[in-house]
BAGU-569934 format. One line per field, with one value per atom (N, C-alpha, C): residue number from 1; x, y, z. Coordinates in pm, 1 decimal. Layout:
BEGIN
num <- NUM, ... $
east <- X, ... $
north <- Y, ... $
up <- Z, ... $
! end
This chain:
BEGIN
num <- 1, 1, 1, 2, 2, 2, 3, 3, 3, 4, 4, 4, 5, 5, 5, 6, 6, 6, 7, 7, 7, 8, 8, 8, 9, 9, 9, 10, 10, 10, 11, 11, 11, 12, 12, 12, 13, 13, 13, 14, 14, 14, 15, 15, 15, 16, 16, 16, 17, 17, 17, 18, 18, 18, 19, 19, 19, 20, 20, 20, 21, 21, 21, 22, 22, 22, 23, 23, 23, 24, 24, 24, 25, 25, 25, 26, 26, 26, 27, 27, 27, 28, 28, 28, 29, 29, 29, 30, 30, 30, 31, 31, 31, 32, 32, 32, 33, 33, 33, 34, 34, 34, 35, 35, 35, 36, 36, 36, 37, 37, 37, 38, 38, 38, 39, 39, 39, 40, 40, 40, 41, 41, 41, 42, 42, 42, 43, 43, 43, 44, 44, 44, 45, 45, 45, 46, 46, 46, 47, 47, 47, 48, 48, 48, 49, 49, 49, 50, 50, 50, 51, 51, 51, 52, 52, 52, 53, 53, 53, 54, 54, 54, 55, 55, 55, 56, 56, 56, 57, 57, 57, 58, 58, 58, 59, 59, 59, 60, 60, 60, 61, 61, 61, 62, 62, 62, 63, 63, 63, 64, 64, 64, 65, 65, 65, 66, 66, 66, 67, 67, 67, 68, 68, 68, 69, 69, 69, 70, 70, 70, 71, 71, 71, 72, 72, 72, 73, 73, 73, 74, 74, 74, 75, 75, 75, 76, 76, 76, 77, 77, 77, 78, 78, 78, 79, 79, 79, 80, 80, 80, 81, 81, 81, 82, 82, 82, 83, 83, 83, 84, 84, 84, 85, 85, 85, 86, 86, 86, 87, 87, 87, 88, 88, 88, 89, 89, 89, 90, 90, 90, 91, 91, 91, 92, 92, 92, 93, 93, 93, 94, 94, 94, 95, 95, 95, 96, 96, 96, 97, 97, 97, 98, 98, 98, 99, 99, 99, 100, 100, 100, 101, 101, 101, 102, 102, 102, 103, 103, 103, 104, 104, 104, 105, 105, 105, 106, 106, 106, 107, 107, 107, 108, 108, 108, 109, 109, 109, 110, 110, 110, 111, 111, 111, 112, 112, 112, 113, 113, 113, 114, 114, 114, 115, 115, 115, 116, 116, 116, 117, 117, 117, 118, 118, 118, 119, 119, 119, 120, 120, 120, 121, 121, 121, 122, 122, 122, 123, 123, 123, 124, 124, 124, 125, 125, 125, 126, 126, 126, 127, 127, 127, 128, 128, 128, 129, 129, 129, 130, 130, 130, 131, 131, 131, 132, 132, 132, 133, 133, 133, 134, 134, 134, 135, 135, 135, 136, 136, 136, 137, 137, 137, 138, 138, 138, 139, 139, 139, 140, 140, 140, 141, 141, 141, 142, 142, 142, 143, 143, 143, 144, 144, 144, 145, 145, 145, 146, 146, 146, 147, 147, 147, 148, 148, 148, 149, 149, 149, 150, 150, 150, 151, 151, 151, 152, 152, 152, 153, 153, 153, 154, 154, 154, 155, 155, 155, 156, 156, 156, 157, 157, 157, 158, 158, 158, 159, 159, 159, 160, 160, 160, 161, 161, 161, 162, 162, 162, 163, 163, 163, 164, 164, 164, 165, 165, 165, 166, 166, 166, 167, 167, 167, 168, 168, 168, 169, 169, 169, 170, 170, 170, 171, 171, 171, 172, 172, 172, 173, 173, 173, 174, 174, 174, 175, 175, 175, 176, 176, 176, 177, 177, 177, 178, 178, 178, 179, 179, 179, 180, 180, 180, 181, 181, 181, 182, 182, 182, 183, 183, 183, 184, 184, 184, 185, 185, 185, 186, 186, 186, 187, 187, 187, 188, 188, 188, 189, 189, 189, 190, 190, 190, 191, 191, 191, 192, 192, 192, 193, 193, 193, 194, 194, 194, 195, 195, 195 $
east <- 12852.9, 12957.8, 12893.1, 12964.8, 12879.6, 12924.0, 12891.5, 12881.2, 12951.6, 13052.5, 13190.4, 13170.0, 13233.5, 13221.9, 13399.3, 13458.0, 13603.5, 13612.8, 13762.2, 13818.5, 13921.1, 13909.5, 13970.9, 14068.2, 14226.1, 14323.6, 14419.3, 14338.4, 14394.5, 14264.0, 14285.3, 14164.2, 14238.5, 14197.0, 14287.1, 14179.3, 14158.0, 14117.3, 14120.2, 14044.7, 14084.3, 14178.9, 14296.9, 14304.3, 14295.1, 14166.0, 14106.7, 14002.0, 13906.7, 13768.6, 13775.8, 13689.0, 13642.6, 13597.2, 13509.8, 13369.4, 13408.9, 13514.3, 13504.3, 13668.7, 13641.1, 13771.7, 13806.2, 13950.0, 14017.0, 14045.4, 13973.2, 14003.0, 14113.4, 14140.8, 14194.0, 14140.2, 14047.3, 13965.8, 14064.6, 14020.8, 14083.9, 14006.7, 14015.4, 13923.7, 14031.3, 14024.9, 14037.5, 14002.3, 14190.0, 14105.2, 14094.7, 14084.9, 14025.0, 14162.3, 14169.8, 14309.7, 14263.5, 14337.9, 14286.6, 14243.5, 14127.5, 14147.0, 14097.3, 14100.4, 14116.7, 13977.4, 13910.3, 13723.8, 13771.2, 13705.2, 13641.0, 13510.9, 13491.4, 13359.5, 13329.6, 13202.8, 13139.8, 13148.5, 13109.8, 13128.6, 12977.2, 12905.7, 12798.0, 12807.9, 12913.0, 12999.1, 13179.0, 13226.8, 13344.4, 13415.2, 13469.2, 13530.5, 13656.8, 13718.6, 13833.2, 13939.0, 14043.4, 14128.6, 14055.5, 14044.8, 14007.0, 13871.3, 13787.7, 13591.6, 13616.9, 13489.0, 13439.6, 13291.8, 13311.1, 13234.7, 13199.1, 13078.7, 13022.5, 13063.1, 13126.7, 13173.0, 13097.3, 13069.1, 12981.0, 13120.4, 13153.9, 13258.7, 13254.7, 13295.2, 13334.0, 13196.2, 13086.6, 13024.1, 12884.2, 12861.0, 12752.3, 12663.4, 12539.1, 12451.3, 12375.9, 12344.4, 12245.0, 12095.2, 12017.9, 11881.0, 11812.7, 11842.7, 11798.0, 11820.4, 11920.0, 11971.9, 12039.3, 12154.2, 12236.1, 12391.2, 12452.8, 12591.3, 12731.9, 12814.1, 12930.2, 13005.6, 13031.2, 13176.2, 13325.0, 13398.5, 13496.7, 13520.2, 13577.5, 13555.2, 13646.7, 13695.7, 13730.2, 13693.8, 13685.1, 13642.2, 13747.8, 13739.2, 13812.0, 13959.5, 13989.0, 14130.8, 14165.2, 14097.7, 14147.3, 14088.2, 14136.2, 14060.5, 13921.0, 13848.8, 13768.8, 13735.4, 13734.5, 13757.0, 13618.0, 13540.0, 13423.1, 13350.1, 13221.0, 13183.4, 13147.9, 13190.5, 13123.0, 12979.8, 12916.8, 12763.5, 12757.9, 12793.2, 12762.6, 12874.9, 12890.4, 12951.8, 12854.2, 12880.6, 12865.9, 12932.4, 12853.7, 12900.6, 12976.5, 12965.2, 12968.8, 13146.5, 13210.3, 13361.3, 13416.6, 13575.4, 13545.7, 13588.7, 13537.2, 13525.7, 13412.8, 13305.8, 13180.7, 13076.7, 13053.9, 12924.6, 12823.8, 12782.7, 12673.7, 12547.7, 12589.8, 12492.4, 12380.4, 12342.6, 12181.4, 12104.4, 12008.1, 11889.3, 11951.3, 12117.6, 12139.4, 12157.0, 12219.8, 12184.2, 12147.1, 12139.7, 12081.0, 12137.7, 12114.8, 12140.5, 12218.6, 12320.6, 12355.9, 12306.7, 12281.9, 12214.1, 12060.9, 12000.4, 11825.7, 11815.0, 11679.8, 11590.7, 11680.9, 11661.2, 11634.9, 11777.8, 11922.1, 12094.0, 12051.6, 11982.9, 11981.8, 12015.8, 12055.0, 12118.1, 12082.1, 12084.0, 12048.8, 12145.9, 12124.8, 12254.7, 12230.7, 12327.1, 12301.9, 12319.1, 12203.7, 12208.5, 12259.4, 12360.1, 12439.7, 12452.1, 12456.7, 12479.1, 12578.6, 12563.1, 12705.6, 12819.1, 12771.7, 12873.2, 12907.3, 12908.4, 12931.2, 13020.1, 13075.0, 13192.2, 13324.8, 13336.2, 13435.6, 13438.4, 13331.7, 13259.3, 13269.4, 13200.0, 13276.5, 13417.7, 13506.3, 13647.7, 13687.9, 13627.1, 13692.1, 13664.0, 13520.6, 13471.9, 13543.4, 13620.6, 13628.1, 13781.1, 13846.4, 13975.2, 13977.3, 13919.7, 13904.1, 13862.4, 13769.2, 13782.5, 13879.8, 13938.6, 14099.3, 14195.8, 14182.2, 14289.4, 14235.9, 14147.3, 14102.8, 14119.6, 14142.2, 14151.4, 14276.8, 14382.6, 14504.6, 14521.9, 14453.1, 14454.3, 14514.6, 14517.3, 14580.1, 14453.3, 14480.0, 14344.1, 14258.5, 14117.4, 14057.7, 14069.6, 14021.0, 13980.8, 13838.6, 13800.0, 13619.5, 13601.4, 13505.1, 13436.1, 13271.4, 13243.3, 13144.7, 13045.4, 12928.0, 12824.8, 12687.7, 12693.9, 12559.1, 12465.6, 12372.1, 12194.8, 12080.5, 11970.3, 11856.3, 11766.4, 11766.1, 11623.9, 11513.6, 11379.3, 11272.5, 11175.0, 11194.1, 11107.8, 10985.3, 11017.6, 10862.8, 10873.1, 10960.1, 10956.4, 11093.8, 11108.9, 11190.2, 11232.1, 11238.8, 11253.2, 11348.8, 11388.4, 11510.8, 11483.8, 11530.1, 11557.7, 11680.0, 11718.7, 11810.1, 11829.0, 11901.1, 11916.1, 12015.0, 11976.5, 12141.1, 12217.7, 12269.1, 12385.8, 12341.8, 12162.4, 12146.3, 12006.0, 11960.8, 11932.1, 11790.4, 11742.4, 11676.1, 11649.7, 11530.4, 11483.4, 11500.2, 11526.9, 11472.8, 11464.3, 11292.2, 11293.1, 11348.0, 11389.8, 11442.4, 11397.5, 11360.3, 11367.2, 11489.6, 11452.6, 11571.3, 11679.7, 11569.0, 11608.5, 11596.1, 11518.4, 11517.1, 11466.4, 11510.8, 11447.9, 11287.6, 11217.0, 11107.8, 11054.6, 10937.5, 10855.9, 10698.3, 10643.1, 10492.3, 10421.0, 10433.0, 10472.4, 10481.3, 10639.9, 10640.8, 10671.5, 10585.1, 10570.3, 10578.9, 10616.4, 10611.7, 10504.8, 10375.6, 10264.5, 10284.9, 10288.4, 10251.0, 10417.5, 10498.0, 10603.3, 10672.5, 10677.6, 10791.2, 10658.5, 10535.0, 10444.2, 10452.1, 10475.1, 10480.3, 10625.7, 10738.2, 10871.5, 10892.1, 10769.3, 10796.7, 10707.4, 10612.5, 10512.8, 10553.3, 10531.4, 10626.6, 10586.3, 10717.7, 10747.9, 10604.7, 10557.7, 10490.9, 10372.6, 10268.9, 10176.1, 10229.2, 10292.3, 10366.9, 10346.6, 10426.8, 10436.3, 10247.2, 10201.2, 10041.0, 9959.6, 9966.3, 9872.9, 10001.6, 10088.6, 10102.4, 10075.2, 10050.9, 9995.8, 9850.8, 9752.3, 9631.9, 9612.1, 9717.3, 9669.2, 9649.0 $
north <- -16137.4, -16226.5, -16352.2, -16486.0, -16599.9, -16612.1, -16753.6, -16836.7, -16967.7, -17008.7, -17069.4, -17167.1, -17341.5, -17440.5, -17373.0, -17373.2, -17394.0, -17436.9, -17500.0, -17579.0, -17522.6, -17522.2, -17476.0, -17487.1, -17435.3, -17453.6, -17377.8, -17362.3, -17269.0, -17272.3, -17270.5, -17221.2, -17176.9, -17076.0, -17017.1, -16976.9, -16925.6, -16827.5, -16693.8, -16605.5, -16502.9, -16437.5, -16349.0, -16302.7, -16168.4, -16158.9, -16006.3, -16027.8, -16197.3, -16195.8, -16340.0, -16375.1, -16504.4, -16575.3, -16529.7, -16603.4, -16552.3, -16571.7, -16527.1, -16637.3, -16676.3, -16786.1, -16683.4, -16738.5, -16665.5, -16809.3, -16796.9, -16886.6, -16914.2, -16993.2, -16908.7, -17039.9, -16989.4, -17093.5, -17127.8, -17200.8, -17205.4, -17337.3, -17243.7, -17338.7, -17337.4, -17437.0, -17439.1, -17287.9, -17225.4, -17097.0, -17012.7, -16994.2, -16862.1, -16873.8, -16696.1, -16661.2, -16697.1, -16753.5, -16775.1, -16649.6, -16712.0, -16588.2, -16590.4, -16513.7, -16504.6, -16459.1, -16512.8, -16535.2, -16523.6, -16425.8, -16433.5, -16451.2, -16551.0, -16600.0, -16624.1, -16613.7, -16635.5, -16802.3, -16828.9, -16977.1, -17068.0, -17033.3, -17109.8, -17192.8, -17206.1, -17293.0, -17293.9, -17402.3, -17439.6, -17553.6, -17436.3, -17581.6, -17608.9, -17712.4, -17777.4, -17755.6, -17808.8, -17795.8, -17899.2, -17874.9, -18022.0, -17980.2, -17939.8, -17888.3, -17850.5, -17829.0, -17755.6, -17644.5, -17533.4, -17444.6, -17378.5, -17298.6, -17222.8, -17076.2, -16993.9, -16919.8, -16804.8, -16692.0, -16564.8, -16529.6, -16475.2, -16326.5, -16208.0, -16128.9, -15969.0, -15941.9, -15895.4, -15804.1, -15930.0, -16042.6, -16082.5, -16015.2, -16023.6, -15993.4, -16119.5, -16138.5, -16266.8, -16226.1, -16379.2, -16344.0, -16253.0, -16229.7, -16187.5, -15991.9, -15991.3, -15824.7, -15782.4, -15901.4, -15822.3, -15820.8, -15740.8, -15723.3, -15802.9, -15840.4, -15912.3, -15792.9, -15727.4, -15647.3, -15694.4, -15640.9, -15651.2, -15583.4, -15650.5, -15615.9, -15616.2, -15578.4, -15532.4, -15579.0, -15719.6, -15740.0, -15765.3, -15639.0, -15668.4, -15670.5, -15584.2, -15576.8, -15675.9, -15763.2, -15834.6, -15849.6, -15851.2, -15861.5, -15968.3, -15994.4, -16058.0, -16015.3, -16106.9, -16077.9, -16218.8, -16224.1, -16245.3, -16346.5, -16380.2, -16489.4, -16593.4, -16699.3, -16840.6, -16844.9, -16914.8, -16935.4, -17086.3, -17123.0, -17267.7, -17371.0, -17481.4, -17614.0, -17680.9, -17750.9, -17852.2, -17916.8, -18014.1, -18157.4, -18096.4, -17990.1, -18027.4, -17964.8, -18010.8, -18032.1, -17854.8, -17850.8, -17744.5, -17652.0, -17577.1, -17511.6, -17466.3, -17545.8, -17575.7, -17427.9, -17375.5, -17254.6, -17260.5, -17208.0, -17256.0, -17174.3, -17064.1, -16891.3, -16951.2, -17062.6, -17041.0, -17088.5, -17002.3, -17045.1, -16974.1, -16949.2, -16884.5, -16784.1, -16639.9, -16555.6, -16475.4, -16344.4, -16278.5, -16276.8, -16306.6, -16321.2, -16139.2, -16169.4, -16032.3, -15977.0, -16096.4, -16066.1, -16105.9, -15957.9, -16044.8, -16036.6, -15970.4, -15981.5, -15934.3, -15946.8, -15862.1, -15775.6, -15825.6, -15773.9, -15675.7, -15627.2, -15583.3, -15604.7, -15539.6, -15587.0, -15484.5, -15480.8, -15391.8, -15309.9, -15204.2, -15096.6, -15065.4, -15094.6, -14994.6, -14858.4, -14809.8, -14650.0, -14578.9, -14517.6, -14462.8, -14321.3, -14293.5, -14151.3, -14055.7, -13917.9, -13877.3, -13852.9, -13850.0, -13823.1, -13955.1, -14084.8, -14194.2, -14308.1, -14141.1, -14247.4, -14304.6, -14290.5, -14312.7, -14477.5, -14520.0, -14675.9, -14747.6, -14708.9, -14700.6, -14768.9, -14627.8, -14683.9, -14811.6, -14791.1, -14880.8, -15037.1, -15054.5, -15168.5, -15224.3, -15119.8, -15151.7, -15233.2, -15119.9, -15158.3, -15290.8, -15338.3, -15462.0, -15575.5, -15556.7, -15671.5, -15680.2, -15584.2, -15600.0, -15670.8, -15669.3, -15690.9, -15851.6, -15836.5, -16016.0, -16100.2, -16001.1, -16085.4, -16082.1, -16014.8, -16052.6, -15889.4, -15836.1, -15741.2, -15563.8, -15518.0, -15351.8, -15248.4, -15211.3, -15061.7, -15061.4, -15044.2, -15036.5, -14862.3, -14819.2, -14675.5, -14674.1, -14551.7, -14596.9, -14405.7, -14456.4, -14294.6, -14336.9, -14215.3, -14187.3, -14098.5, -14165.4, -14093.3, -14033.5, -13876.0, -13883.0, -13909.0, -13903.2, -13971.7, -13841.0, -13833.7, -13809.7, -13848.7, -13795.9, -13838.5, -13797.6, -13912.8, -13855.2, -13801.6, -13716.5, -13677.6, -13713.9, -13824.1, -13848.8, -14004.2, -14050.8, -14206.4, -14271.6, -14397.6, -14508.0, -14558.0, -14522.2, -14630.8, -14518.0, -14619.0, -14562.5, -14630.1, -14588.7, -14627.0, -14674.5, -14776.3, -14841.1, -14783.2, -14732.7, -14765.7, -14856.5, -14986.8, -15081.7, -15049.4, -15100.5, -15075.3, -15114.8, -15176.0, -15211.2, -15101.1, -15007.7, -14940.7, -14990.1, -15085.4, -15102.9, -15093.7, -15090.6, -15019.7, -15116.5, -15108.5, -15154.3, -15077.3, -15094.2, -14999.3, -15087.1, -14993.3, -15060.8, -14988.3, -15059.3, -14995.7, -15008.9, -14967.6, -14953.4, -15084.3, -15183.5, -15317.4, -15411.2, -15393.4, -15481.3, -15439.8, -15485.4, -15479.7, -15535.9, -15389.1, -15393.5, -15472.1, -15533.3, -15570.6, -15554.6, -15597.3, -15547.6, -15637.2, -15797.5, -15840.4, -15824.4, -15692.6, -15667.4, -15551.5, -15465.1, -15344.3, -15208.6, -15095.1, -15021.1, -14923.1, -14931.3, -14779.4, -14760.0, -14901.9, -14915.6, -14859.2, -14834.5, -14750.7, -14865.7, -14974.1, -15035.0, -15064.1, -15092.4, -15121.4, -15008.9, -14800.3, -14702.6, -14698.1, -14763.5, -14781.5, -14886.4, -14975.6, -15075.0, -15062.9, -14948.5, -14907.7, -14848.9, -14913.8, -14773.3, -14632.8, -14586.7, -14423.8, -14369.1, -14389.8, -14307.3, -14273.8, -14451.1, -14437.6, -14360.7, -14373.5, -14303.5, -14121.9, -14076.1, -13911.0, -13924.5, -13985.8, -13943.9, -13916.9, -13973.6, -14060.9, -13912.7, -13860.4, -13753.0, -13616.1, -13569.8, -13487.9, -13467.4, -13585.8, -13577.5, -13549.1, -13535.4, -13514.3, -13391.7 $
up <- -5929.0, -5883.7, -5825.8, -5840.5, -5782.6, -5642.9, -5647.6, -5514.6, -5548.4, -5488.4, -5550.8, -5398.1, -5451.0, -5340.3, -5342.0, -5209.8, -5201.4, -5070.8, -5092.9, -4993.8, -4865.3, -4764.2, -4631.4, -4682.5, -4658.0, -4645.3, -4528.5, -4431.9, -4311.1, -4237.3, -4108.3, -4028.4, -3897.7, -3850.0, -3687.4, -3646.2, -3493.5, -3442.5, -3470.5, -3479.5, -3491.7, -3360.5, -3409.9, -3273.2, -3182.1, -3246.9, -3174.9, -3158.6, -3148.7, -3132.4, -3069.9, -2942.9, -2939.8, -3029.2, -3092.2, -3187.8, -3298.1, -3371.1, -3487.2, -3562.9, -3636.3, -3721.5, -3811.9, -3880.0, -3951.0, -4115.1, -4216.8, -4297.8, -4415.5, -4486.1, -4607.0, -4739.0, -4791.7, -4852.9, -5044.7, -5079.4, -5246.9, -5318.9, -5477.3, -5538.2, -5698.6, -5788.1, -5878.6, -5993.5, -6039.5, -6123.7, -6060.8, -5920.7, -5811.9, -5761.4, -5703.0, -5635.2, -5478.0, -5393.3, -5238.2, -5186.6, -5078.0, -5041.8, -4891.6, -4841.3, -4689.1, -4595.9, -4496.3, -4508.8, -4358.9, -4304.3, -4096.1, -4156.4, -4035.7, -4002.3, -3885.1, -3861.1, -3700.1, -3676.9, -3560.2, -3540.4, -3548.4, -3642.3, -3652.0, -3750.3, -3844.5, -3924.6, -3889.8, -3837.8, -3826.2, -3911.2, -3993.6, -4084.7, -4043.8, -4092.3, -4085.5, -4171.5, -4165.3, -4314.6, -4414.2, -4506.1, -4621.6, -4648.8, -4551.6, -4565.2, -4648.6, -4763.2, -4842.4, -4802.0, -4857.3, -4789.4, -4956.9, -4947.2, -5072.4, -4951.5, -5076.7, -5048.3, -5126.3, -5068.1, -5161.9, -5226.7, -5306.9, -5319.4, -5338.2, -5312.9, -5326.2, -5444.7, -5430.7, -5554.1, -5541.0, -5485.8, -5443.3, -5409.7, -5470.1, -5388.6, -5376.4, -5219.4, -5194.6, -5246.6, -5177.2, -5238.6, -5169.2, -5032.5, -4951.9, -4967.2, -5075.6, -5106.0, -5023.1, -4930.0, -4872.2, -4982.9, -4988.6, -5107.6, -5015.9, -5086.4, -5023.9, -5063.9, -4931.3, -4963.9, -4904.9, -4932.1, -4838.2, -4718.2, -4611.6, -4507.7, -4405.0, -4279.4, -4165.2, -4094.2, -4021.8, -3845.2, -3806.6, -3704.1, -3560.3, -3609.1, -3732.9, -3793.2, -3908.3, -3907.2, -4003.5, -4147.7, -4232.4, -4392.4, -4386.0, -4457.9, -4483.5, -4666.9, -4779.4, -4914.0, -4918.6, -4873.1, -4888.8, -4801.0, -4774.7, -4653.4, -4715.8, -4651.2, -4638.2, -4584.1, -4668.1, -4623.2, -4565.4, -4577.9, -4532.0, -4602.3, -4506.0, -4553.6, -4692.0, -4793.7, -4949.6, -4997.0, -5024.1, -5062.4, -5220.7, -5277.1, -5413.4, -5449.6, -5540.0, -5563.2, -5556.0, -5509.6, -5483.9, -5625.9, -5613.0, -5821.9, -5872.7, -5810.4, -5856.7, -5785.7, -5939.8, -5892.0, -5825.1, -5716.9, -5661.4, -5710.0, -5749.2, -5791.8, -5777.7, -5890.3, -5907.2, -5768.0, -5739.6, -5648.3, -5475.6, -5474.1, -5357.2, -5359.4, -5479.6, -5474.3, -5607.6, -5646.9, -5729.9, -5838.1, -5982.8, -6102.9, -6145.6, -6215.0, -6297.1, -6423.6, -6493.0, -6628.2, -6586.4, -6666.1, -6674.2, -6819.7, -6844.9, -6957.2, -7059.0, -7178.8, -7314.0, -7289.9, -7271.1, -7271.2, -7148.3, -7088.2, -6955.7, -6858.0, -6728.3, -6619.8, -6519.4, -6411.5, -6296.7, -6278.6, -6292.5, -6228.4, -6087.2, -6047.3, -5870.1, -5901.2, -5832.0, -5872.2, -5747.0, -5777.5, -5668.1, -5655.6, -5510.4, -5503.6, -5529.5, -5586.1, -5618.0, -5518.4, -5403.9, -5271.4, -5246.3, -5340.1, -5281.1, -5374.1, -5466.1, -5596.8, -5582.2, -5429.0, -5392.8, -5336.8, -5327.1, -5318.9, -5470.4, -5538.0, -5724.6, -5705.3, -5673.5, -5704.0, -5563.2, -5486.7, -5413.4, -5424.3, -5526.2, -5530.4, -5675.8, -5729.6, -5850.3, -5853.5, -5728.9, -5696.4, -5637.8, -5561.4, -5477.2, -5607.9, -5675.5, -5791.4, -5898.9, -5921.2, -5965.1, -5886.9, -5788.3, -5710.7, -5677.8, -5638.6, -5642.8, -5750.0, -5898.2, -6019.4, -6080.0, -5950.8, -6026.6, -6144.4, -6125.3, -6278.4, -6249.2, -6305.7, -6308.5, -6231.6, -6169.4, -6125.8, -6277.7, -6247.5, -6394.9, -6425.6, -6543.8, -6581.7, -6549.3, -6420.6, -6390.7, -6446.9, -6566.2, -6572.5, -6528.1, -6447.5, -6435.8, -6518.3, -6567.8, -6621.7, -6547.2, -6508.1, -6473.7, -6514.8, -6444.0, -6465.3, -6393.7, -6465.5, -6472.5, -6391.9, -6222.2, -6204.3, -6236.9, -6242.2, -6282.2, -6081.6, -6107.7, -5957.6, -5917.6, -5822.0, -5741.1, -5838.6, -5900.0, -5889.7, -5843.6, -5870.5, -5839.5, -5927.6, -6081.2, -6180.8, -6308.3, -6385.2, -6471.1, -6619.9, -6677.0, -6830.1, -6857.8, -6928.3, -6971.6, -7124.6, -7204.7, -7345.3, -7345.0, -7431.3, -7466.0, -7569.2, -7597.0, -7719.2, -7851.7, -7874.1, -7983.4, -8002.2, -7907.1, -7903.1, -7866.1, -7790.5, -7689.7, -7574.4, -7542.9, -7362.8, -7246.4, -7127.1, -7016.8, -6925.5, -6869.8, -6722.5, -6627.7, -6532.9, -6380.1, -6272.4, -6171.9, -6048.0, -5957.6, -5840.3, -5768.4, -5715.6, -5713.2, -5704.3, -5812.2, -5903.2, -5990.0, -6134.7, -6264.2, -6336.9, -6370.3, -6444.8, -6493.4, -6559.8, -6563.9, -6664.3, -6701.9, -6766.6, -6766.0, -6671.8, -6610.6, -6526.0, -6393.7, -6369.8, -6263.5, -6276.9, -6281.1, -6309.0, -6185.5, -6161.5, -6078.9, -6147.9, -6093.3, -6157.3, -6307.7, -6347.4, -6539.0, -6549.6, -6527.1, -6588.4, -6719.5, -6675.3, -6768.2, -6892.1, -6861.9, -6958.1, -7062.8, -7007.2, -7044.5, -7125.2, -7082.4, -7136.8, -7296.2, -7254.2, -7332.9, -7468.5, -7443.1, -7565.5, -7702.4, -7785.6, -7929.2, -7868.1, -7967.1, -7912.4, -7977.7, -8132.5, -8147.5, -8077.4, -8001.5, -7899.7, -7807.3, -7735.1, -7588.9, -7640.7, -7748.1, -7804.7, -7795.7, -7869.0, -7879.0, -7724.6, -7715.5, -7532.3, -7481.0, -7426.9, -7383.8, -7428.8, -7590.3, -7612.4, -7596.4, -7532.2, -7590.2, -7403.8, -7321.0, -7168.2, -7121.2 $
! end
């Protein structure tokens, strides 16, 4: 999910917190939406602010969820006041890309006592997009014991390793694994029978 310039169109106090505003930001195309924030940015009506949304992850690897302070909704944070029109993507360079290498993408690998985060994240971006509850099936997964890293098959029937945070490369490798992922099958079958 990006990082979107939008424009104030409400600003209050919150009223269950000193230090905390109540916004309601809007951009061209985007449904409004409603932002608490601390007071180390105070915007006005008319400001423009870059706004994270719901399913962000910054660079820093913290996730934009939705949220609860002090009772009131929060449907994603403002990072700071920008000059740039409001509509305008900010993603590149402030937080983490969705697509990488070679039709790959990072999966968050999640726990099974924790699919109930699944539906709730899934429900909340429906609902931010205007759209119906989605259908979420879950597929289990395979850990490999005593690492950090996963296999991708894509749909054209190519590999990517991943780790827990990021996709693999030979590059940036975890203990040779994606170099071991990325080798033809038949070297890989050989080089393990010969151990």
């Amino acid at each position: 999910m990006p990082i979107i310039a939008m424009q104030a169109k409400e600003a209050a106090r919150h009223p269950n917190a000193d230090t905390l505003r109540v916004y309601r930001f809007e951009a061209p195309g985007l449904p409004s939406l409603q932002i608490v924030a601390n007071e180390d940015h105070v915007y006005k009506i008319g400001d423009v602010a870059a706004v994270a949304l719901v399913g962000t992850t910054m660079l820093d690897g913290l996730k934009i969820k939705r949220a609860k302070l002090r009772g009131v909704e929060s449907l994603g944070m403002a990072t700071g006041p920008t000059d740039a029109a409001p509509g305008t993507d900010l993603s590149e360079g402030n937080c983490q890309p969705e697509v990488a290498l070679d039709g790959g993408r990072l999966v968050k690998w999640t726990s099974i006592e924790l699919l109930h985060n699944i539906r709730r994240d899934a429900l909340a971006k429906a609902e931010l997009a205007g759209l119906p509850p989605p259908k979420v099936t879950y597929r289990a997964k395979v850990k490999l014991h005593g690492t950090n890293c996963g296999v991708q098959v894509l749909p054209d029937g190519g590999v990517v390793a991943q780790g827990r945070n990021m996709l693999l490369t030979e590059d940036a490798d975890n203990m040779g694994f994606a170099a071991w992922v990325t080798r033809p099958c038949s070297r890989r079958l050989h080089s393990q029978s010969a151990t």
